[in-house]
N, C-alpha and C positions, 0 to 999 in steps of 0.2 A: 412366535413373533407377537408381540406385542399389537392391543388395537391400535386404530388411530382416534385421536380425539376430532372433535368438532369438525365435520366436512371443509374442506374450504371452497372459497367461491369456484366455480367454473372457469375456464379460461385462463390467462398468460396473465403475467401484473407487469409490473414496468421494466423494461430493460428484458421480455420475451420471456421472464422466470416463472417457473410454476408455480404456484401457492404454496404454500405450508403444509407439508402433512407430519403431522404431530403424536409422539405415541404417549398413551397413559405412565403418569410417572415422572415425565422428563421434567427438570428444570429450566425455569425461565430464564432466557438466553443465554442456552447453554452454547456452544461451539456449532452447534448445527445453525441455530438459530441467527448466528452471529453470522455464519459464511452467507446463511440467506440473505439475509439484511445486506450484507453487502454488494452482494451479488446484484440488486435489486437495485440498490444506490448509487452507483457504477453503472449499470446496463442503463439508466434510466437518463443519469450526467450525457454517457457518452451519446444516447437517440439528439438530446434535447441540443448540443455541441455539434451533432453533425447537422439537424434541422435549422442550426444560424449558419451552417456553411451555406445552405443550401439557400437561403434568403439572400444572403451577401451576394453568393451566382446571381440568382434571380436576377436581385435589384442592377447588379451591374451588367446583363445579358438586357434587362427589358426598358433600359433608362434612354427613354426619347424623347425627341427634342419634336412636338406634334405643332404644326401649324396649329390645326383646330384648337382654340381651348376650351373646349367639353373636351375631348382627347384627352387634354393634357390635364385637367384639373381629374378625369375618372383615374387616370393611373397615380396623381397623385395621392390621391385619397385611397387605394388600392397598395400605394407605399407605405401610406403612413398605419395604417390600420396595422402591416403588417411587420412594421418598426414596432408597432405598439407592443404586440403580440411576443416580439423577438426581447423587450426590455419585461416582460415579467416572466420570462423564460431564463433571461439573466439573473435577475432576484432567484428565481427559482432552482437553479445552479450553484448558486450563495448558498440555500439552505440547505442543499444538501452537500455539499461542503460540511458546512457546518455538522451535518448529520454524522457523516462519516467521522469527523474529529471525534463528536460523545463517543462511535463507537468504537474508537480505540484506547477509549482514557474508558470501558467497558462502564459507561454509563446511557447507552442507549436501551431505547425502551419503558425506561422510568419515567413517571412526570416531573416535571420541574418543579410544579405546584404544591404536592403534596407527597411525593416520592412513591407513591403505591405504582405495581405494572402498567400499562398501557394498555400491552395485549396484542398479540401475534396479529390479530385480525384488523385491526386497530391500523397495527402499522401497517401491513398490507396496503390497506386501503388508502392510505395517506403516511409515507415510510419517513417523512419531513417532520411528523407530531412530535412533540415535546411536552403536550399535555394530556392526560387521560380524559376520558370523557366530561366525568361529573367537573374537572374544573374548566375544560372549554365551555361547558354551559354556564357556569359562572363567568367566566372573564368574557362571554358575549351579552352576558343582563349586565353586565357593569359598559361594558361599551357603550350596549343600547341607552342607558341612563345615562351617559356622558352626551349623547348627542341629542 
């Protein structure tokens, strides 16, 4: 049997999936690689889709009408904080949308920027990248020089 390359992190990544274990040799995103990614992308959509059901309940089980208004201004603020939360989890849903499309037209994993890998570990940790390292560090010195 084949070894495995580069340990991977400890514990579950997104959507309860194990990490990566990788054998000397393999090619980069080959079909194993692919089913991960997927797996990942999906388990991760569906957590982030059942956690706005679970807001939607909330908001509509805990929506009172409080004489006091310190009451009523803490739940409102305790709303909104958590509408906030619920709108970058939407965004968040979008990109991995998006993710899932590259990885059917089997252009996931590559950077956009310069087309070199990504890197299994890379996407692990963030399975939404679309850039490799060295050019997120660039496109965040150009950010910073724009502001």
């Amino acid at each position: 049997m084949p070894e495995p390359l580069a340990p991977p992190a400890p514990g579950l990544l997104y959507g309860g999936v194990e990490p990566y274990v990788g054998v000397a040799g393999e090619t980069y995103m080959n079909p194993r690689q692919v089913q991960h990614f997927r797996r990942i992308l999906l388990g991760w959509r569906t957590e982030l889709l059942s956690e706005m059901e679970r807001t939607v309940s909330h908001l509509k089980e805990e929506a009172g009408n409080f004489p006091d208004p310190n009451d009523r201004a803490s739940q409102e603020e305790e709303f909104a904080l958590e509408l906030r939360a619920r709108d970058r989890e939407r965004k968040l849903i979008h990109k991995i949308g998006e993710a899932l499309e590259i990885l059917e037209r089997d252009e996931y994993g590559y950077c956009e920027g310069c087309g070199v890998e990504i890197g299994v570990r890379r996407l692990e940790a963030r399975p939404t990248a679309t850039l490799c390292v060295d050019c997120k560090n660039l496109d965040e010195i150009r950010e910073r020089q724009r502001a």
